[in-house]
C-alpha positions in Angstrom: -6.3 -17.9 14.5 -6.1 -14.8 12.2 -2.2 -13.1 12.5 -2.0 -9.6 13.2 -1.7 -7.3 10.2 -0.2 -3.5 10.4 -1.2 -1.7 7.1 0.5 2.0 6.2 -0.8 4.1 3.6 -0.7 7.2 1.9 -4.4 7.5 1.6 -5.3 8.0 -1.6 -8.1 5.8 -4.1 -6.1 2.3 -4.0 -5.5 3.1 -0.4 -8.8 3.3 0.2 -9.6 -0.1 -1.3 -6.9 -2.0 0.1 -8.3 -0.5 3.4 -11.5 -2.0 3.3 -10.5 -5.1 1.6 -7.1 -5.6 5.0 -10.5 -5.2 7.4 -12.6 -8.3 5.8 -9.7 -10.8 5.6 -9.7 -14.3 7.1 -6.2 -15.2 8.2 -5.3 -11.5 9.1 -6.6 -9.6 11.7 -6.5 -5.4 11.1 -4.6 -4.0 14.1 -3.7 -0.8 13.1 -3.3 1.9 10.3 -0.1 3.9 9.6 0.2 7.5 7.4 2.4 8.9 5.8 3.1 11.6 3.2 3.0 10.3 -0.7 0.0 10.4 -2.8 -1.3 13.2 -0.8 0.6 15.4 1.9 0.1 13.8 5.7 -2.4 15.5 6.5 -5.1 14.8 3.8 -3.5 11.0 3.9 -4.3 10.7 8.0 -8.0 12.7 7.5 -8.7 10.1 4.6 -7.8 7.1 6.6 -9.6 7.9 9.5 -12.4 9.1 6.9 -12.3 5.4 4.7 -12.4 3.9 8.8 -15.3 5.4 9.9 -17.1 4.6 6.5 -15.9 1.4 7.3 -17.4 0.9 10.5 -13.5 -0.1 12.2 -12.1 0.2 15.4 -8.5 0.5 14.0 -6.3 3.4 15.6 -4.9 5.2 12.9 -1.0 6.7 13.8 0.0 9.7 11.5 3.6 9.4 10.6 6.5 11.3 8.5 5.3 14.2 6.8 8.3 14.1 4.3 10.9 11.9 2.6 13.7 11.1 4.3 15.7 14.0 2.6 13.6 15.2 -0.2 11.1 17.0 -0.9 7.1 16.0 -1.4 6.3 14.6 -4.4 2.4 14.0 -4.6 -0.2 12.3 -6.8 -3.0 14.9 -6.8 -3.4 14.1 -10.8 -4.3 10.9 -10.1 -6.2 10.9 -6.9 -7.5 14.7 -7.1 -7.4 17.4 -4.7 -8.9 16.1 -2.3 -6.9 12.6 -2.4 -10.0 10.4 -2.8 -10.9 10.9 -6.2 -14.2 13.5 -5.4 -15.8 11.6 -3.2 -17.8 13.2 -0.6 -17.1 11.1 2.3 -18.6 11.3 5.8 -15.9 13.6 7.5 -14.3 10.8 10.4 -16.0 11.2 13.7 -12.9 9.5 15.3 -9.3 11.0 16.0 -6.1 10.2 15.1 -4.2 8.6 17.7 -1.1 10.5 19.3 1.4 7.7 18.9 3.7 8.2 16.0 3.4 5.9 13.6 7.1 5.1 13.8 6.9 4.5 17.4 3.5 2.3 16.7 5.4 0.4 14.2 8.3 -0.5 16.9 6.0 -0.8 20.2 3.6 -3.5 17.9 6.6 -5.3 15.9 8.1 -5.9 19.4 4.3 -7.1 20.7 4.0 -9.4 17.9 7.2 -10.4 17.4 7.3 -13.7 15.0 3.6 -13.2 14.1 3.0 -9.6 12.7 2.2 -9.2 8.9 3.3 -5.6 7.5 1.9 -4.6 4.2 3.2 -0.8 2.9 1.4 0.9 0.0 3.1 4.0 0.4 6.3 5.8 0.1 8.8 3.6 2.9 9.7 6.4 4.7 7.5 5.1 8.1 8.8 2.1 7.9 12.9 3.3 7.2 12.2 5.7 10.9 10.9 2.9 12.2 14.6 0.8 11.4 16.8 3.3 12.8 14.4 3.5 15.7 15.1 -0.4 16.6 16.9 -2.0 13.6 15.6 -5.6 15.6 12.1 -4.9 13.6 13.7 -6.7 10.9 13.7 -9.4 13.1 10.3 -9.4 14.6 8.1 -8.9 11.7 6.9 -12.3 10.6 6.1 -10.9 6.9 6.6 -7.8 5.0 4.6 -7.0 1.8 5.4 -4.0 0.0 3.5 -2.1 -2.9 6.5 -0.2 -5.3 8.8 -0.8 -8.0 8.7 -1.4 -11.6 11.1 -4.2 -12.2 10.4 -5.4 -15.5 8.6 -2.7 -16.9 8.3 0.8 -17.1 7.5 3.3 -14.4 4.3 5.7 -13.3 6.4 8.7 -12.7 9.5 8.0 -15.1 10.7 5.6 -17.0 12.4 3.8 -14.4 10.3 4.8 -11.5 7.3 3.4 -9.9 5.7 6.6 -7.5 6.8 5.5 -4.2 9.7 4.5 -4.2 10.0 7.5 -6.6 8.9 9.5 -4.1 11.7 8.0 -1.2 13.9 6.4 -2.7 16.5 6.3 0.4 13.7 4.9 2.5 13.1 1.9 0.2 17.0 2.0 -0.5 17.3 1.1 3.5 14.2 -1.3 3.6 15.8 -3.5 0.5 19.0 -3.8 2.2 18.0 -4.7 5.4 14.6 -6.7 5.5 13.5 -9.3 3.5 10.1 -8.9 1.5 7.5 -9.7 -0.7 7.6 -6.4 -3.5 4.9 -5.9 -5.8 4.9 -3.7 -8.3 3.8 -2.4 -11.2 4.7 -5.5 -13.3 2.0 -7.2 -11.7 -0.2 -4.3 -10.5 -1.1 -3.1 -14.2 -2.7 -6.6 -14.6 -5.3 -5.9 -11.8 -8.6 -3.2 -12.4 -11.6 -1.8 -11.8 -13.0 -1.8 -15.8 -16.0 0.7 -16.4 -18.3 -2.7 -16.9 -17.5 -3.3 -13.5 -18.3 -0.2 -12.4 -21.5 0.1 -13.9 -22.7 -3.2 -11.8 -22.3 -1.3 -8.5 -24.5 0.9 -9.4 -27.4 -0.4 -6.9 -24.6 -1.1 -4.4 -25.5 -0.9 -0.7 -22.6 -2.9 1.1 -20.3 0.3 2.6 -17.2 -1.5 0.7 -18.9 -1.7 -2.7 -20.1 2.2 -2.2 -16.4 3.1 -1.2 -15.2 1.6 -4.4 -17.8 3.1 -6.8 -17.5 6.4 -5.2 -13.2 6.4 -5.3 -12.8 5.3 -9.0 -15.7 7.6 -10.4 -13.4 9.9 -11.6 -10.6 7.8 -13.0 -13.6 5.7 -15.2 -16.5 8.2 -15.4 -14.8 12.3 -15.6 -11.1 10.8 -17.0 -12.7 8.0 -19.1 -9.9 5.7 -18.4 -10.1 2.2 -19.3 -9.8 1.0 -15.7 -8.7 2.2 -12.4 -5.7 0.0 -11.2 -5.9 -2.0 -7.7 -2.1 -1.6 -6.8 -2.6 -1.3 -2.6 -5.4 -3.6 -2.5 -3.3 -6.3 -4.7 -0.3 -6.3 -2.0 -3.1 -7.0 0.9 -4.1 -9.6 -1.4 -0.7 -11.4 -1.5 -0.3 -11.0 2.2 -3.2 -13.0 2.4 -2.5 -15.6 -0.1 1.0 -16.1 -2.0 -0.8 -17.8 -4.8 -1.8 -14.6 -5.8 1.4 -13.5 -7.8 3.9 -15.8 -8.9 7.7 -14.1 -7.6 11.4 -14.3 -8.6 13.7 -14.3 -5.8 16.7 -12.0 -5.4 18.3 -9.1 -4.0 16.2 -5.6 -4.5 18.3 -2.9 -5.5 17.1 1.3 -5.5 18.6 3.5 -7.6 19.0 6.8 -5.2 20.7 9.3 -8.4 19.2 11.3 -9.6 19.0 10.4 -13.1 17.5 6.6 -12.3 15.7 8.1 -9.4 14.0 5.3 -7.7 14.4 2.5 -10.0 14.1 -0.4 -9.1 16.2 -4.2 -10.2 16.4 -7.8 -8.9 19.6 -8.3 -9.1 22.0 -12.1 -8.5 22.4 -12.9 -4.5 26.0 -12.8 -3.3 27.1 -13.5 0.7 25.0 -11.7 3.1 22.8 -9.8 1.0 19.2 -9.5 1.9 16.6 -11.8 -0.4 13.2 -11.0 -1.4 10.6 -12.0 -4.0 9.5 -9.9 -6.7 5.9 -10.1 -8.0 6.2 -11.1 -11.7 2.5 -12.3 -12.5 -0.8 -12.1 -11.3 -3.3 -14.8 -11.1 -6.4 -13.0 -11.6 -9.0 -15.3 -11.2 -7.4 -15.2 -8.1 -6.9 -11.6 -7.2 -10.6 -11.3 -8.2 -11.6 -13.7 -5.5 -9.7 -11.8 -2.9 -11.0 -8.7 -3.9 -14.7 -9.5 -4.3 -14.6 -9.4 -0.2 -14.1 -5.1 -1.4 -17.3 -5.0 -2.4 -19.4 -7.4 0.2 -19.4 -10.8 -2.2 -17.3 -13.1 -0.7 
């Protein structure tokens, strides 16, 4: 029987991806979708999600969150996702609504629903997901598994370099998430392994499955207008994991968050003393692997 699955994003053109490929898993079961402020302000993120649903074809309610860091101010990704947050595309505006639960508040009421069973993947900045703790700290508790898209561990940063963008972004949130619940963290050590290449791109040319258009359409302007070598899967490789640990290999220890200013948001495993919270680290990717898992994206499973 597939587990329930809570995903929160800041809905940007890895968001996008990780949606669709979160609604076509077979152990996990798409229950809801939570916003929240990062690569694009709160409102664009909730408007794309509910836009990337529809597209979709779900029946996912879709709680808008925090509009802000805990106590910063925004920092957004518009270089990398464009204005409009999905990289151009000219999406179908959503014909559905947002739901007036906050996603806080969604993340408590279904934690406490599915307590012992709930799978919680974040691809955003933590801040949702920190409200959320201080709301009913016993969510640490309830959630069977947390996987968590940020951090640059062994590498450098997006944003600096010592920062991945969202803990960048909240570094107090994922300060409070590290100490307090144990997790599976991916980040840019084993993201920057995964992409869309332009060869790739070119084969979806003829594409008709809604997934396979939805990725086309999202990473035209990374591979086609920037000319990148490829557009990185960082969200849809955390679904991926929460699906299948063989995905990554891990280390194990305790995740630290720089909160200063001048290491804003980076991000260390450091040794495990009494008490401390553990989590695994993504280190490596198996990507004939990750490929698998991802071909679902684009309707060839």
């Amino acid at each position: 029987m597939a587990r329930p699955l809570l995903l929160d994003v800041d809905t940007g053109v890895d968001d996008a991806m990780a949606i669709a490929l979160a609604s076509r898993l077979d152990d996990h079961d798409l229950i809801a979708l939570t916003s929240v402020a990062g690569n694009v302000p709160l409102d664009v993120a909730t408007r794309n999600t509910l836009r990337v649903a529809d597209w979709l074809g779900l029946d996912v309610p879709v709680h808008p969150g925090m509009s802000a860091p805990l106590v910063r101010p925004l920092h957004t990704a518009h270089e990398h996702h464009g204005d409009d947050g999905l990289g151009g595309w000219d999406a179908p505006e959503a014909r559905s609504t947002a739901s007036d639960v906050f996603a806080p508040e969604a993340i408590v009421r279904l934690a406490r629903e599915y307590q012992g069973d709930i799978t919680f993947v974040f691809v955003g900045p933590l801040t949702n997901l920190a409200v959320a703790l201080n709301l009913e700290p016993r969510v640490a508790q309830w959630v069977r598994r947390l996987v968590i898209m940020g951090g640059a561990f062994f590498n450098p940063g997006n944003v600096t370099p010592h920062a991945e963008f969202n803990i960048y972004v909240d570094p107090e949130a994922a300060s409070q998430v590290a100490n307090t619940m144990s997790a599976t963290w991916v980040g840019l050590d084993a993201t920057h392994q995964t992409g869309v290449t332009r060869s790739a791109w070119d084969a979806l040319d003829s594409a008709s499955d809604v997934g396979a258009i939805l990725a086309r359409e999202v990473t035209r302007r990374t591979l086609v207008e920037l000319e990148r070598p490829q557009s990185h899967l960082h969200d849809p490789l955390a679904v991926a994991v929460a699906e299948s640990d063989e995905v990554v290999t891990t280390v194990s220890g305790r995740v630290v968050v720089d909160t200063g200013e001048h290491r804003r948001g980076e991000t260390r495993v450091a040794t495990v003393a009494a008490n401390d919270t553990v989590s695994l680290v993504a280190r490596d990717l198996d990507r004939g692997k990750f490929d698998t898992q991802f071909a679902r994206v684009i309707g060839q499973r």
